[in-house]
N, C-alpha and C positions, 0 to 999 in steps of 0.2 A: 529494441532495448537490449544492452550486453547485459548479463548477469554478471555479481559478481563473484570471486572464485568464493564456493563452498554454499552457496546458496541455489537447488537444484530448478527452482520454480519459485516466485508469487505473485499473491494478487491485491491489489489495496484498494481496499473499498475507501472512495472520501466520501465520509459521512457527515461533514460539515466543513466549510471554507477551509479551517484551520484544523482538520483532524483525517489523521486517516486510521485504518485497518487493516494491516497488513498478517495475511497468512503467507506462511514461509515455507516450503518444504526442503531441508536441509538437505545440502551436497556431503559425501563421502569425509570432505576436507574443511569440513564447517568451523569457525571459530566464532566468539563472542567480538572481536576484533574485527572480522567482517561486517557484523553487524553496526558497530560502531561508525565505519566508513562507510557508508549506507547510509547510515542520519546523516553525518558530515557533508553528502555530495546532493543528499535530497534536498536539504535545508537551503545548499548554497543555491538550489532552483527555485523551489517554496518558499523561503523566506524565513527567519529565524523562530518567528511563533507558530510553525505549523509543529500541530502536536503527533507523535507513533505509538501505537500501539500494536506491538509485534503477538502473533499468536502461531507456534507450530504446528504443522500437521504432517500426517503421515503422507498423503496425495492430496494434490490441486486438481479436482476433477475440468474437463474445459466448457464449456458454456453449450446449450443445445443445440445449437451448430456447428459445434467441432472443435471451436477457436478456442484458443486462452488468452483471454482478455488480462493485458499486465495493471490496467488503473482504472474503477468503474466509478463512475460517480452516483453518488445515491442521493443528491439533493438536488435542488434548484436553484441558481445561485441570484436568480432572481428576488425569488421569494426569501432566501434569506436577509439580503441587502433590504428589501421592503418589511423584514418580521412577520411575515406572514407564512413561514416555512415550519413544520413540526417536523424533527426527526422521527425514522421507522421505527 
């Protein structure tokens, strides 16, 4: 996945069909702007009701394997389509 400019790392947890989580670890050259084209290029993948929720941090540690994972899913999309899914 390309990052884009002023965004140094993140990670988006989808914590339900239509929601995600994203931590951001800001680039040198960061704008509100960037951000903005981010919703605009996610949405045109996701679809227009998927919800963000952006939260900063200072480092994106990587997973206990080494890796950094760019998009985790945290539900079942199973069990959500059936209602029988709780969020964590």
């Amino acid at each position: 996945y390309t990052l884009t400019k002023g965004i140094q790392q993140f990670k988006a947890y989808q914590r339900a069909l239509d929601r995600l989580e994203i931590f951001i670890e800001k680039g040198p050259d960061f704008s509100e702007k960037f951000l903005e084209e981010v919703q605009v290029k996610w949405r045109e993948y996701l679809g227009e009701n998927m919800k963000f929720e952006f939260k900063f941090v200072d480092r994106i540690p990587p997973d206990r394997s080494g890796k950094l994972r760019y998009f985790v899913p945290e539900f079942d999309p199973e069990y959500t389509q059936s209602g029988l899914f709780k969020e964590k």
